[in-house]
Every structure is written in C-alpha cells, then in structure tokens.
C-alpha positions in Angstrom: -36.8 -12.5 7.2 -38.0 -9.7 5.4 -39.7 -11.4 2.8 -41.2 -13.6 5.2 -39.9 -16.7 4.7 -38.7 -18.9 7.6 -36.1 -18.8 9.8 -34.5 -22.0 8.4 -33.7 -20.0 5.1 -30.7 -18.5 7.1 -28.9 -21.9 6.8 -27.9 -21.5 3.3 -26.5 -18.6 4.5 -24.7 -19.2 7.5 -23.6 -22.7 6.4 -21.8 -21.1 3.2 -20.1 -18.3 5.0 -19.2 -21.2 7.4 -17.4 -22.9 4.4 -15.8 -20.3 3.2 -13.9 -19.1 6.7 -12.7 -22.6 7.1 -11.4 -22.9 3.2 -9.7 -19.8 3.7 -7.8 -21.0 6.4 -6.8 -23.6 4.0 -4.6 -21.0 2.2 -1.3 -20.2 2.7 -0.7 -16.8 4.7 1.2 -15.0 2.1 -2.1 -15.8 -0.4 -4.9 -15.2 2.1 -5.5 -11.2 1.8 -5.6 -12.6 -2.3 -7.9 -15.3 -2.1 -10.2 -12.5 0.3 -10.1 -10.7 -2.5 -10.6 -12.6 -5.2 -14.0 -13.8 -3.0 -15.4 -9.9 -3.3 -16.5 -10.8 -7.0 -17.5 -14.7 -6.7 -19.9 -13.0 -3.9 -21.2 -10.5 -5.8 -22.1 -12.7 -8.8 -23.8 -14.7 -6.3 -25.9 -12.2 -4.9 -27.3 -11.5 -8.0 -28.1 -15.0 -8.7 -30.0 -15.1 -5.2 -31.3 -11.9 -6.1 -32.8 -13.6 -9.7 -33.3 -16.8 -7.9 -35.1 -16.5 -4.5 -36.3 -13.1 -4.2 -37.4 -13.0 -8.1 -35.9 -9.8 -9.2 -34.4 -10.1 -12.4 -31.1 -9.0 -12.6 -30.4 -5.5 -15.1 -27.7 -4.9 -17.4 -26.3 -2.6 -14.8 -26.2 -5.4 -12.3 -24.5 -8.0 -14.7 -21.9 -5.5 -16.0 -20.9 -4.8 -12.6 -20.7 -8.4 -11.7 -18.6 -9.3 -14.7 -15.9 -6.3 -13.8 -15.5 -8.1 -10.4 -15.6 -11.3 -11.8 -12.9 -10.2 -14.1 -10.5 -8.5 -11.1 -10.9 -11.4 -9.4 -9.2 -13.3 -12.2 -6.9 -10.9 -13.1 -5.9 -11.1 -8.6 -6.0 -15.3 -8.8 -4.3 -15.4 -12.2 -2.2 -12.4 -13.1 1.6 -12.7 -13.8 3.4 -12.8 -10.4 7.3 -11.5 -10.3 
C-alpha cells in the first residue's frame, strides 16, 4: 500500500499465507513445530525475491548470504539424521 499499488496486490499475500496454514495442518503433530521452522527460511528467500521482483530493489550480497544460511538450517531441520 505503501508503494501505491492497489489493494488487490494483498491477494498474493493473503492467499499464500492461506496455503500455507492449511498445508501445515496437513502434517503430523509431532512434525509441525519442524515443518514451522523449516518455513522461516523458504520465507525469507522469498521476501527477497519479492523484494528483487516487485518493489525493484536488488537484492545485496548481505541479503543473499543471509538467505542461503536459512535456507541451509531449514534443510539441515527437514533432512538431518533423526535418532
């Protein structure tokens, strides 16, 4: 809104948060705080993307380095060694 673009722009939004609280109840309890977490770095990648994408602000090194270390835990939480 504050870029002034109309209010239909909030759909993408809404709809994908939408989405993702009825996947998650898709997941088994015991899994659920996990899959939360792993979600913390698949959003922040994504934000940058919008942030390169829509509101044309090219993304720094900072900003992909950062990304990639979530994107990396979340991996490490969907796909490390379980007992």
């Amino acid at each position: 809104m504050r870029l002034g673009k109309p209010i239909w722009w909030l759909l993408p939004g809404v709809f994908s948060l939408i989405v993702f609280a009825y996947l998650l109840t898709l997941v088994q309890t015991e899994a659920a705080g996990r899959a939360y977490a792993a979600y913390g770095g698949i959003y922040i990648a994504a934000s940058l993307v919008w942030l390169w994408a829509v509101e044309s602000v090219r993304p720094d090194r900072w900003d992909i380095a950062g990304a990639s270390i979530c994107l990396i835990g979340a991996a490490v939480i969907l796909w490390g060694p379980r007992g």
